[in-house]
ZADRENRO-648282 format. One record per residue: residue number from 0; residue in one letter; z, x, y of N, C-alpha, C in turn. Coordinates in steps of 0.05 Angstrom, whole numbers, plus 5000, padded with zeros to 4 digits. Each point is the difference from the previous one (the first is absolute). Layout:
# residues N
PT   k r  nc3  nc1  nc2 cac3 cac1 cac2  cc3  cc1  cc2
PT NUM A    Z    X    Y    Z    X    Y    Z    X    Y
...
//
This chain:
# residues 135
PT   k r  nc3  nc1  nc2 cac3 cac1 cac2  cc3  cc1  cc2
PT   0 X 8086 9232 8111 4974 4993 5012 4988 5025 5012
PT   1 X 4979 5008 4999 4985 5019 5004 4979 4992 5025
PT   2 X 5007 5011 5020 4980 4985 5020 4970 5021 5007
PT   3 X 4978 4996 5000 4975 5016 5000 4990 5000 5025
PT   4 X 4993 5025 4997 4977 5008 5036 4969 5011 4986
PT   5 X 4997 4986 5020 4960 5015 5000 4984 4986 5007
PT   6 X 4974 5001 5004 4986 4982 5016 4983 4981 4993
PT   7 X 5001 4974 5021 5007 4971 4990 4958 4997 4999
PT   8 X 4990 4998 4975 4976 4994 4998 4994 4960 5003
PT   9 X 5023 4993 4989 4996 4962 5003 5037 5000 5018
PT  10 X 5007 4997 5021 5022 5003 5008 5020 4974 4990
PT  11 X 5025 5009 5004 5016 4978 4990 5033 5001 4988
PT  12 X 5009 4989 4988 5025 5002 4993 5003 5001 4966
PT  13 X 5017 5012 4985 5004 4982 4974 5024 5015 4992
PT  14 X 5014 4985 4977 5020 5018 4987 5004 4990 4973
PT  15 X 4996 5018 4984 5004 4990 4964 5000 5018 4989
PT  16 X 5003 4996 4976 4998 5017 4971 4970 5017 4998
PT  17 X 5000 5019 4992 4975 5016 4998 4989 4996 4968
PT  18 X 4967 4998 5004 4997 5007 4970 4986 5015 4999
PT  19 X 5004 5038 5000 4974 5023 4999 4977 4998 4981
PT  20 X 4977 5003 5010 4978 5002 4979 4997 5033 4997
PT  21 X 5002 5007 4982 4989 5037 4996 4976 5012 5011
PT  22 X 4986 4973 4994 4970 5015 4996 4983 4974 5025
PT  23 X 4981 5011 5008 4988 4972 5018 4993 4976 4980
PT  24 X 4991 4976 5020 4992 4984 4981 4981 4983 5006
PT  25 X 4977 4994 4986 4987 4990 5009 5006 4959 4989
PT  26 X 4991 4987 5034 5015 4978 4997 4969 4976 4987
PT  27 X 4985 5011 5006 4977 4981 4983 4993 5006 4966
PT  28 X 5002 4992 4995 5008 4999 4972 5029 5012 4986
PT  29 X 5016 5008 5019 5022 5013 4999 5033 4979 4997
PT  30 X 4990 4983 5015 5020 4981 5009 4986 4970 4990
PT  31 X 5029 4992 4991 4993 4969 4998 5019 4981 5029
PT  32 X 4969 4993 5013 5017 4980 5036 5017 4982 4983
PT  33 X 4993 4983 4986 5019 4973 4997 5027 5009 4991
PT  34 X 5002 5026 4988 5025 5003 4985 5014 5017 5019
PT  35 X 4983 5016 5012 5011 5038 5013 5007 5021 4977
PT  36 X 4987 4998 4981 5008 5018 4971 4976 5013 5003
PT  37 X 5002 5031 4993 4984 5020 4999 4988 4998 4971
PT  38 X 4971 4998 5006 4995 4992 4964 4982 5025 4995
PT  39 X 4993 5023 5007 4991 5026 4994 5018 5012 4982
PT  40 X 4998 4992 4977 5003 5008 4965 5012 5036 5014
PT  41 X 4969 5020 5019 5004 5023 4998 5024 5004 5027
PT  42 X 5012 4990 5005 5016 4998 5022 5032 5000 4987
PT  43 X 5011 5022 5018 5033 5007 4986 5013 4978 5004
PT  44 X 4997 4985 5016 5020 4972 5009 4985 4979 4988
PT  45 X 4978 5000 4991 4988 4975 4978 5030 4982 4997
PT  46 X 4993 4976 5001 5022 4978 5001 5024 4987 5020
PT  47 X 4997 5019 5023 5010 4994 5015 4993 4982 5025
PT  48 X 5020 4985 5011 4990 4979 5023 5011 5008 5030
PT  49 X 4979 4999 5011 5006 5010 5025 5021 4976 5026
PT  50 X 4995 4978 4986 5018 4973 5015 5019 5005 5016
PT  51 X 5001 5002 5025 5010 5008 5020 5017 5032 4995
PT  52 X 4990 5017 4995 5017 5025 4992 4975 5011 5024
PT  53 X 5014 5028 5006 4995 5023 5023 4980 5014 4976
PT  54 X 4973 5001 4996 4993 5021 4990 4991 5030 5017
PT  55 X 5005 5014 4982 5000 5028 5012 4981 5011 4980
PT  56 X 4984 5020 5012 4976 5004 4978 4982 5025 5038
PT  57 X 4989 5017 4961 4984 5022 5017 4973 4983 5010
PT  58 X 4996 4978 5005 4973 4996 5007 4986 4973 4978
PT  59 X 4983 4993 5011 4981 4983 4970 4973 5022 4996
PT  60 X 4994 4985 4983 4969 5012 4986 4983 4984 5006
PT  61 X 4979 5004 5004 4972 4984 4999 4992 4981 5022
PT  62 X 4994 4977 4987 4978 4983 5019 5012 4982 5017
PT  63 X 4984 4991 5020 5004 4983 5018 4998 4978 4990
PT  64 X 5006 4995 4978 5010 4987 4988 5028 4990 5001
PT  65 X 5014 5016 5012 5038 5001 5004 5002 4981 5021
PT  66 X 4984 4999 5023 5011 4978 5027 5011 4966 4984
PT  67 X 4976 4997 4976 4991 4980 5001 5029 4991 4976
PT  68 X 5006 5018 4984 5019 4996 4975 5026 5000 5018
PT  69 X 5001 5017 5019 5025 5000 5016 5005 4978 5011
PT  70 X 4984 4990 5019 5009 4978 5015 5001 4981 4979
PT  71 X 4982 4991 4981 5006 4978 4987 5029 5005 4985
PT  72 X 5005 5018 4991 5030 5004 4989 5024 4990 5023
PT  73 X 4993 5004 5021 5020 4999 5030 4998 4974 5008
PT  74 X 4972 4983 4994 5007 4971 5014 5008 4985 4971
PT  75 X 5002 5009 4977 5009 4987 4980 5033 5004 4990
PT  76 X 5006 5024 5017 5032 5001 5005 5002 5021 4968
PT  77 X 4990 5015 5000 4996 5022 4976 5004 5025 5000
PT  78 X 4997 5006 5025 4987 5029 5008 5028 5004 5015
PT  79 X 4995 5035 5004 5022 5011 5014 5006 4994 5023
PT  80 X 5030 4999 5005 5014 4993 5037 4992 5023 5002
PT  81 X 4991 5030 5006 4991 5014 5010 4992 5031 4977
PT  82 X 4980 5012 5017 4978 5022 5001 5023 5027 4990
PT  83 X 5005 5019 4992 4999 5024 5009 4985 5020 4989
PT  84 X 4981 5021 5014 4981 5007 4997 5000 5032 5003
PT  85 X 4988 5021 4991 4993 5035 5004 4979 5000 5011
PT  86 X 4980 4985 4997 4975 5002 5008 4993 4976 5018
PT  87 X 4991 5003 5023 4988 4976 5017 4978 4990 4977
PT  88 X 5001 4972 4995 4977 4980 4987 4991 4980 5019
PT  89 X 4964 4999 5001 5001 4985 5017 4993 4965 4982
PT  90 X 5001 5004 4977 4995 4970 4992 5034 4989 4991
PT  91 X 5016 5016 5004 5025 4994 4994 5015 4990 5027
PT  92 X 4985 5006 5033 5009 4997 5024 4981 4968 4999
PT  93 X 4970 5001 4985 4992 4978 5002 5010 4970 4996
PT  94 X 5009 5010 4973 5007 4983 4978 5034 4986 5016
PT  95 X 5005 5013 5016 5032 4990 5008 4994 4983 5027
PT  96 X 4975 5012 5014 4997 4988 5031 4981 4974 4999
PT  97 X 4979 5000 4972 4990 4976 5000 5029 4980 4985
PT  98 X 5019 5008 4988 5010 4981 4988 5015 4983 5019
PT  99 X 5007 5027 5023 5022 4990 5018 4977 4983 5018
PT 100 X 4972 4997 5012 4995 4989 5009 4991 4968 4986
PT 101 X 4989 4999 4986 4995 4981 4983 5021 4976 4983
PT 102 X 5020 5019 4985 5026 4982 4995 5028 4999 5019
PT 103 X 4993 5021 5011 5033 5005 5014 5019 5011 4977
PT 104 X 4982 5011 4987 5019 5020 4969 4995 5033 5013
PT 105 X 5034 5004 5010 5001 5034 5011 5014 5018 4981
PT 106 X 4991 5018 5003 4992 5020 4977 4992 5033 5023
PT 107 X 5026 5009 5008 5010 5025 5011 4983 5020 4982
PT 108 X 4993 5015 5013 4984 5024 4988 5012 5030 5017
PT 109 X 5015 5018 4994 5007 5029 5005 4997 5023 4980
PT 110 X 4984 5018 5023 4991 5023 4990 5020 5014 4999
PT 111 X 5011 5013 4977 5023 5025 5003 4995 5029 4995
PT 112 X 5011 5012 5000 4999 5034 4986 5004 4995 4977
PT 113 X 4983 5023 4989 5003 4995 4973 5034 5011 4980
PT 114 X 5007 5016 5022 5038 4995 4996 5016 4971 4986
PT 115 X 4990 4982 5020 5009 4975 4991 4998 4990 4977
PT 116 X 4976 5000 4993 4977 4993 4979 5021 5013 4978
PT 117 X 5008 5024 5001 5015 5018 4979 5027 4993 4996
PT 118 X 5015 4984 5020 5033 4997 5002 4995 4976 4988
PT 119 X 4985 4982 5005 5003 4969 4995 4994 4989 4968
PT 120 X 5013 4988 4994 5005 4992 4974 4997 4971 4986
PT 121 X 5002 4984 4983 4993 4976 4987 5023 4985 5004
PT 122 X 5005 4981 5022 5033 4985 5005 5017 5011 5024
PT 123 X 4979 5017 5018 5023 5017 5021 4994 4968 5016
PT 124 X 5022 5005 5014 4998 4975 5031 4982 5019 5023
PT 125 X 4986 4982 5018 4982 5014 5022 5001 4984 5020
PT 126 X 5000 5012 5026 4997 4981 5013 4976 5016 5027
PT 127 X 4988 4993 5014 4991 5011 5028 4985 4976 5015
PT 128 X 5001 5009 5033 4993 4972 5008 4979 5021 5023
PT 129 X 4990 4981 5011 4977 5015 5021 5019 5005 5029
PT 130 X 4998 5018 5002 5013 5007 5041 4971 5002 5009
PT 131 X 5001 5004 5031 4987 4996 5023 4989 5035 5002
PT 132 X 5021 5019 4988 4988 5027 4990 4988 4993 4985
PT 133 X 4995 4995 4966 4993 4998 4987 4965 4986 4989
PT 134 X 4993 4992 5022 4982 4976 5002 4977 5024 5019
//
């Protein structure tokens, strides 16, 4: 188990299997909510489901469009047990804090170095939880 530090953009706990995305992704037209399957044909992970897995990814692409595909993925039980991120996103902080307010579907969001981003792999275990530093 690999446990992660960096700073807590949606604070919280999680621990699972990782699934890295290479490249960002954009989640409005990118992602299918009902399934959690990345349906961007131009996307390296095309076919993959995010269903409670840790994604790790340099960032998303595009529109504010993402709050709205996120949370519905998260109160439909689709979407990732948690965030990890290179770049602060703010519709990706959206997309987790309306879900957590609205369904009570939480969805951890941490910013890392981009070190991390480089070590972490497709199937590693992860775990990090929020401290009273950390927050």
């Amino acid at each position: 188990m690999i446990e992660l530090a960096g700073t807590w953009l949606v604070p919280g706990r999680f621990e699972g299997s990782v699934l890295r995305l290479d490249e960002p992704l954009s989640f409005w037209g990118g992602v299918d909510p009902g399934s959690g399957e990345i349906i961007d044909r131009a996307h390296p992970q095309n076919g993959e489901r995010f269903g409670g897995r840790v994604v790790v990814m340099p960032g998303s692409r595009g529109s504010s469009g993402t709050p709205g595909v996120l949370g519905e993925a998260l109160r439909l039980g689709t979407g990732p047990s948690a965030l990890v991120i290179t770049k602060p996103d703010i519709n990706l902080v959206a997309g987790s804090l309306a879900a957590t307010t609205l369904y009570d579907a939480r969805c951890p969001v941490l910013l890392v170095a981009d070190e991390w981003f480089e070590r972490l792999e497709t199937g590693d275990l992860v775990t990090a939880e929020t401290t009273v530093e950390s927050v």
